[in-house]
N, C-alpha and C positions, 0 to 999 in steps of 0.2 A: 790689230785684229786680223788684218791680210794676212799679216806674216804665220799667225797660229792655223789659220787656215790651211794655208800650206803645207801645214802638218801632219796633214793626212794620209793615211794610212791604207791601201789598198784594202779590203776586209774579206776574206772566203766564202763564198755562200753556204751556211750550211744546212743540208737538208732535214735533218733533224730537229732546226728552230721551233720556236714556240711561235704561232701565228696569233697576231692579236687580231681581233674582228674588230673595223672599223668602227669607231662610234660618232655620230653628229656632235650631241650631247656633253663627251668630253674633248673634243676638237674644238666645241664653242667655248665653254671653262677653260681651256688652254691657252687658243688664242686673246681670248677675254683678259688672263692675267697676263701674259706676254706684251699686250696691248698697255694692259693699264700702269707697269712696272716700267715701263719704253719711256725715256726723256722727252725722244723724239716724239710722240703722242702730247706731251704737256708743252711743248714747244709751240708747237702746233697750233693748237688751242690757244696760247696766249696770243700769237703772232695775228690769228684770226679774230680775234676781241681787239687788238690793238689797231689792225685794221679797219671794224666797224665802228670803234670809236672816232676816226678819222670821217666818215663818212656822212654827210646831211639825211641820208633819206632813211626811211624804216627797215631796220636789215631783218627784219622777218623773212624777207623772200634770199636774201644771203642764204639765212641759215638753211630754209628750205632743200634752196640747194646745194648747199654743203650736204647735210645729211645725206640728200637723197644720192645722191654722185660716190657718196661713203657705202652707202647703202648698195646699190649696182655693184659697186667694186668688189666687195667684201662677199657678194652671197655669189658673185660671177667664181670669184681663187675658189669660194668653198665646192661648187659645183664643178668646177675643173678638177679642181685638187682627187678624187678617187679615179678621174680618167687618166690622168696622168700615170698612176702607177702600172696600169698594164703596158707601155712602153720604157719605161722607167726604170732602168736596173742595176745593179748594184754599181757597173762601171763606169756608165752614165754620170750617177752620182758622183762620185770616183772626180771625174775631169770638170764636173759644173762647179764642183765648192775646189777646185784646182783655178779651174777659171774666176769663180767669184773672187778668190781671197788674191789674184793678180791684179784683179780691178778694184778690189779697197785697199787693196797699200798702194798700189799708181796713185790714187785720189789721195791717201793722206800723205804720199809724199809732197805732192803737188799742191795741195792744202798749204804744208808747211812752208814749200816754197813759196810762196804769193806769201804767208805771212812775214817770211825772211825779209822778201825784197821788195815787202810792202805792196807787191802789185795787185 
C-alpha cells in the first residue's frame, strides 16, 4: 500500500475545474461506508467485546465511553476537515501521501520483519 502510494503523480492545477460545493450530508454517507467496508473498524469492535467479556464489572460505562471519545473524534476531523483546505494545496497534498506512503511500507516492512524473526 506504501509502495502504490508513492505513486503519485504531481497533478496541474487547473483553473477551469469543476468545483464541487462541499456537502455534510455526503461526507457522512462517504465516511459511513468507508467506515463500515474498513476490516480495521470490525477488528475493533471484536477486540473491544473480547475485552469486556474478560472483565467483572458492568461495561455500560466502557461503552459509554468508547462511544463518546468516537464521538469527540469524529465530529472534531469533520469540523476541521473544511478548515484545512484553505491552507491545503495541491502541493502540500503532493508531499503528505509522499510522506504517508514512506511511513506504511517502513511499517509493513518492519511488520514483516518481527514476523521473520519472530521478534
Amino acid at each position: 500500500m506504501g509502495l502504490l502510494m508513492l505513486r503519485v503523480k504531481k497533478k496541474a492545477i487547473e483553473p477551469d475545474g469543476q468545483i464541487i460545493k462541499p456537502s455534510y450530508l455526503r461526507a457522512f454517507f462517504g465516511g459511513f461506508f468507508v467506515n463500515s467496508l474498513s476490516p480495521f473498524t470490525f477488528f475493533f469492535w471484536i477486540g473491544a467485546a473480547v475485552f469486556l467479556h474478560l472483565q467483572h464489572e458492568d461495561p455500560i460505562w466502557y461503552y459509554v465511553g468508547l462511544m463518546l471519545s468516537l464521538a469527540i473524534g469524529d465530529f472534531t476531523k469533520a469540523w476541521l476537515a473544511p478548515k484545512l483546505t484553505t491552507w491545503l494545496k495541491e502541493h502540500y497534498v503532493y508531499w503528505i501521501q509522499v510522506g504517508a506512503g514512506i511511513l506504511i511500507a517502513c511499517t509493513g516492512l518492519y511488520v514483516v520483519y518481527l514476523g521473520i524473526t519472530g521478534g
